[in-house]
N, C-alpha and C positions, 0 to 999 in steps of 0.2 A: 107468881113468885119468881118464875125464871126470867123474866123481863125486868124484873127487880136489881137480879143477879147481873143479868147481860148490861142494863145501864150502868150499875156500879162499876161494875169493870172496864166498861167504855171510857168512863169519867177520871178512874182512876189513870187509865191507859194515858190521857189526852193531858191528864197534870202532870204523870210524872215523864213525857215527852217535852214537856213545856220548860222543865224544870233540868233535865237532861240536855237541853239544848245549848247550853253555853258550856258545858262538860264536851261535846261531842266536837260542835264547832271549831276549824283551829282558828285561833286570838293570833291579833297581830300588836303587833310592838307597837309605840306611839312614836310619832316623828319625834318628839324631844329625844327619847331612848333610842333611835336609830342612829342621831348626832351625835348625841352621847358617846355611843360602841365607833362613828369613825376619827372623835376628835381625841380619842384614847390613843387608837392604832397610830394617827399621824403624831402624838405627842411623845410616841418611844421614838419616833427619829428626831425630835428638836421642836423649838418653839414654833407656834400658828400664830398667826394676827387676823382670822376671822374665818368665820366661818356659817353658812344659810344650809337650810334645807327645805324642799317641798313638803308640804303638810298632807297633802292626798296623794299616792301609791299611783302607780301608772305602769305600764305592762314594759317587759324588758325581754330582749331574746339577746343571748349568748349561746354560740356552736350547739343547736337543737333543743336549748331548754331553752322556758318562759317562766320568767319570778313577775311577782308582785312586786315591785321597788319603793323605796323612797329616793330620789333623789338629794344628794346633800355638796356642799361644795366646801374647801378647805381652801383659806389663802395662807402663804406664808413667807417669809424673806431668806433667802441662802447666799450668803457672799452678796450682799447687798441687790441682791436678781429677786423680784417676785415671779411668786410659783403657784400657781392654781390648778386647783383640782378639782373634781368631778367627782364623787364613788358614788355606787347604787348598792344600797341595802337590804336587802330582804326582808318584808314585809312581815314575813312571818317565823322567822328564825333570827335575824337580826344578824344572820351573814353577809360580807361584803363580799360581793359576787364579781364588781369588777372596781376600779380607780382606772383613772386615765388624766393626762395631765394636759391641761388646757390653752396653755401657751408657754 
């Protein structure tokens, strides 16, 4: 009877682990959604004329910390000069950790 018991509870253990697992895990953003959050930011300063982003997360160090990123790139025109950009987004919060301008 107690091996009964001890399985049950074993089984139960092992499903509701199974089941708890995407609750526990932290989720990340999807690239669309990470282009999304930087083609927002660049569009409070003026109009874009395009804009890419890496679909797979790739490691990023900024002054002693390390994100998961997306890479994504912003083009755009000012006083007839194009303007490209670079940001890395946060894989899993969907913060922009850094922009840098590319030429």
């Amino acid at each position: 009877m107690k091996t009964k018991y001890f399985l049950l509870g074993l089984t139960l253990g092992i499903v509701g682990t199974y089941f708890m697992k995407e609750q526990i895990m932290p989720l990340k953003i999807s690239s669309d959604k990470a282009l999304e959050i930087v083609k927002k930011a660049f569009k409070e300063k003026g109009p874009i004329d395009g804009s890419w982003i890496h679909t797979e997360p790739e490691t990023y160090e900024n002054e002693h910390l390390t994100y998961n990123v997306y890479k994504a790139g912003i083009s755009r025109t000012v006083e007839n000069q194009l303007e490209q950009y670079e940001a890395f987004v946060d894989s899993h919060t969907g913060a922009i950790v850094h922009v840098e301008q590319i030429n």
